[in-house]
N, C-alpha and C positions, 0 to 999 in steps of 0.2 A: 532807129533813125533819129537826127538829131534835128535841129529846128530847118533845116535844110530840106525837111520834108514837105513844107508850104511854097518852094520854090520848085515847079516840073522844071524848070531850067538846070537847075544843079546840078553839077557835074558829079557831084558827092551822092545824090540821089540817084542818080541815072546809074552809076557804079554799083551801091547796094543794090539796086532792084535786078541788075545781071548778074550779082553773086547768090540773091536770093534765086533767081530764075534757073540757076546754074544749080545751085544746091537741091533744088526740088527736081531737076535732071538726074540728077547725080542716084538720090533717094526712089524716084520713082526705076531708075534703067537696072536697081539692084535688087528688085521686085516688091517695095514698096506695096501693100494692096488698102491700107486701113487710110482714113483721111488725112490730110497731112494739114497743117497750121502753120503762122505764123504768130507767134507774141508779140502785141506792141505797146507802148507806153501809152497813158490816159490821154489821148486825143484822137478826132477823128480823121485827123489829115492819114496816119502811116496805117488804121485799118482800108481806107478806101485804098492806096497807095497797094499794100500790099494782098488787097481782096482777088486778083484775075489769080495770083500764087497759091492762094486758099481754098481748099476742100470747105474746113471749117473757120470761120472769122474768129483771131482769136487777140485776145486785149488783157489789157491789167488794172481791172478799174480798180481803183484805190481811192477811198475816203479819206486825203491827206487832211485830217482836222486839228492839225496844228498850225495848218495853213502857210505852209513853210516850203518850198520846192515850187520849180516853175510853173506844173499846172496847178493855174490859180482857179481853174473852174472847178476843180474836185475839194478845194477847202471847204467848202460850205455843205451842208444836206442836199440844199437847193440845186447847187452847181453841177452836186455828184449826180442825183436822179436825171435831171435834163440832160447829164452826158449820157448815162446809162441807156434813157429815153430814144436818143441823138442814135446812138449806137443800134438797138434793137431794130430802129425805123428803120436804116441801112440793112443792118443784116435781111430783115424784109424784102427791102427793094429788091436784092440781088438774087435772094430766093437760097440764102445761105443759113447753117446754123451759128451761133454766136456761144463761146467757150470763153472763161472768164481764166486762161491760165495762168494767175496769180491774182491775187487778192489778199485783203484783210491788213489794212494799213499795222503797224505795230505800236506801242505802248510799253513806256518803262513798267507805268502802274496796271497791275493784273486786272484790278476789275478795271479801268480803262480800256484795255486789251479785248477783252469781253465785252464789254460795250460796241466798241467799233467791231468785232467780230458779229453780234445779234443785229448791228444795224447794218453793216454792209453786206452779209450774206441773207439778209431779208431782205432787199433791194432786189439782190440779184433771185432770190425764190421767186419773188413777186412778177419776175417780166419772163421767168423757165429759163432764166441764163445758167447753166451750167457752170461747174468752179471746181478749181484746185488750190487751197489755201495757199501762200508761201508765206512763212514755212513750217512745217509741221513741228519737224524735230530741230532740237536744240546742234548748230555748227560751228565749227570754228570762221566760217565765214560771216564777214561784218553784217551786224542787225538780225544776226540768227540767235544770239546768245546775251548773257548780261554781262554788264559792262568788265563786272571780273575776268573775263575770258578774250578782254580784245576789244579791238576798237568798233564804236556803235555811233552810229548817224544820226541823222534827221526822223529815218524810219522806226528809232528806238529797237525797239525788242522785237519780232517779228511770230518769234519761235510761240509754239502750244506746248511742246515737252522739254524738260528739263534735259540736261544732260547727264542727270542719274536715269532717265525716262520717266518719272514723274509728272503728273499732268500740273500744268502753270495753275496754282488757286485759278478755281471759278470756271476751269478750261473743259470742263466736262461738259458746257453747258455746246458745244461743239455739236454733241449726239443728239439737238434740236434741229439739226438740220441734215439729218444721216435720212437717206431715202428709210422708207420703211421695209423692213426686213420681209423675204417672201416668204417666210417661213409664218409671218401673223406678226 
């Protein structure tokens, strides 16, 4: 959703929420049984928006710390944990769980990359939010790869493996936040 999502008037809004409503018809009537989601951008207007469509509440909180992109509340530490905060408290109210799927702002520079990877997935350890990085491996899709391979944004670099599969300098540091194996 786009900023169209702060207006219940929208017509723009009112459409997405019958294609999402429709979608999750469609997903549930084909025997669907596992929870179903929806991802939405770093604010809390399009999680509450899209929470009655949600088994699990699900979002993309990003530490945008180059401070650069519309939401300006995630540029900061500050701004990021009070959304995070913001977020958690809601999933509470509604008695939902909360799924981070996508995270880990990106960085041209690897240990930069690494930095905001140990601070934003310790945010999310710290409240039990659950995460799926984006993105792991190296794509030809823009902000997945480095600049050789194609055009790269605001988000920089995104990718943890190279597109030999090699891990990005310093990207091991990842298996810091790998549950613990049941094996010991």
């Amino acid at each position: 959703m786009g900023e169209y999502v702060h207006d219940p008037g929208s017509p723009l809004r009112a459409a997405e929420l019958r294609w999402l409503t429709w979608c999750r018809g469609v997903v549930l009537a084909a025997g669907a049984r596992q929870p179903l989601t929806i991802g939405n951008w770093a604010d809390l207007a399009p999680l509450r928006a899209t929470e009655p469509l949600s088994d699990v509440l699900g979002f993309h909180p990003y530490w945008m710390w180059q401070g650069v992109g519309p939401e300006t509340h995630v540029h900061t530490r500050e701004g990021f944990e009070a959304y995070l905060d913001e977020c958690v408290a809601f999933a509470d109210s509604v008695g939902k769980p909360l799924y981070a799927s996508e995270t880990v702002w990106g960085a041209r520079d690897d240990a930069r990359h690494v930095e905001v990877m140990r601070y934003t997935l310790g945010q999310l350890r710290a409240r039990g939010i659950g995460y799926t990085v984006h993105a792991l491996h190296h794509s030809l899709v823009a902000d997945l790869h480095r600049d050789e391979h194609g055009p790269v944004g605001h988000p920089e670099h995104l990718h943890f493996l190279e597109a030999d599969g090699s891990v990005r300098p310093g990207h091991e540091a990842f298996e810091e936040f790998a549950p613990p194996s049941a094996a010991g």
